[in-house]
N, C-alpha and C positions, 0 to 999 in steps of 0.2 A: 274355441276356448272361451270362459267368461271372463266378464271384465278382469276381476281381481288378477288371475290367473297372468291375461294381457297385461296389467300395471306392472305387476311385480318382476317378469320378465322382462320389460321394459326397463326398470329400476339396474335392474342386474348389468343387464348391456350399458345403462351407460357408466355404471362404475368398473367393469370389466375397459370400457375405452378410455374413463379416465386412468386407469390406475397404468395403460400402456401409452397414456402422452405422457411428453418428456414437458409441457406449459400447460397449462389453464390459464384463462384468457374471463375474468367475472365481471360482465356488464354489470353498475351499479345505479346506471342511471334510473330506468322506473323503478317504482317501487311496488313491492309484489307478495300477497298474504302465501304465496304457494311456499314459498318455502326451500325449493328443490337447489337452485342454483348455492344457497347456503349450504346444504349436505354436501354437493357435492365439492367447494369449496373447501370444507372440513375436511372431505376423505382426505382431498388434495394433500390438506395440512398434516393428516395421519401418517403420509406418507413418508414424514420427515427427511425431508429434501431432495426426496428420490425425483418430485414435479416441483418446476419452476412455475409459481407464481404470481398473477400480473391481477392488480385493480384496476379495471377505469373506470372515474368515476369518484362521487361522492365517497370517503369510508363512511361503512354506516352502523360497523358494529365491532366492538376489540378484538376480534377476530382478523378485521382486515389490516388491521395495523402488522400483523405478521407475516402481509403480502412482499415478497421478493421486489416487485416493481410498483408504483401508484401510478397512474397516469390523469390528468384532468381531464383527458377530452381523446376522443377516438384518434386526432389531428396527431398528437404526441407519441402515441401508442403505436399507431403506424409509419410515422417516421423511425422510430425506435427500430424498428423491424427489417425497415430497407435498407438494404447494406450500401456502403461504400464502393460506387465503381475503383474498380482498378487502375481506370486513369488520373482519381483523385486523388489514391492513394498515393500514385508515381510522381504526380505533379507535388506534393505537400513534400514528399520526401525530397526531390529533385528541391526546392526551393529551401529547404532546412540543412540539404548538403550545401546550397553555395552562400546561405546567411553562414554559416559556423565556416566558411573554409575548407570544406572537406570536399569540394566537386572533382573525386580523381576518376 
């Protein structure tokens, strides 16, 4: 197949996998004349709330202020993500039942 042919298939597939994620995840850190991860941010935003949206990173354009989550730093972003083991969750509860009086 010629190039064009290849790009624009290309193009397709990946708004065919954005439009079946339930996040977009938009590196904002370099900065880049391509262009792409901005469309596909938009579709994201077309989608009107069907994909949960996340920045990290600088915002860089009023677009991104419409981001679901902002994050500064990949650090944040991925804590965000990792869930709460089970036994923190037991222990916080366990410890909030016997501040209030309720340990029955």
């Amino acid at each position: 197949m010629d190039e064009e042919t290849f790009f624009r298939k290309l193009a397709l597939r990946d708004l065919a996998e954005i439009r079946s994620a339930d996040l977009i995840i938009v590196d904002t850190f370099d900065v880049t004349e391509r262009g792409g991860r901005e469309v596909e941010f938009g579709f994201a935003l077309g989608r009107f709330q069907g994909i949960e949206t996340w920045i990290v990173g600088p915002m860089r354009n009023v677009f991104h202020r419409l981001a679901d989550l902002v994050f500064d730093d990949w650090t944040q972003a991925l804590e965000f993500l990792t869930p709460v083991p089970t036994e923190a969750v037991a222990m916080y509860d366990q410890s909030w039942l016997e501040r209030e009086g309720n340990n029955d």
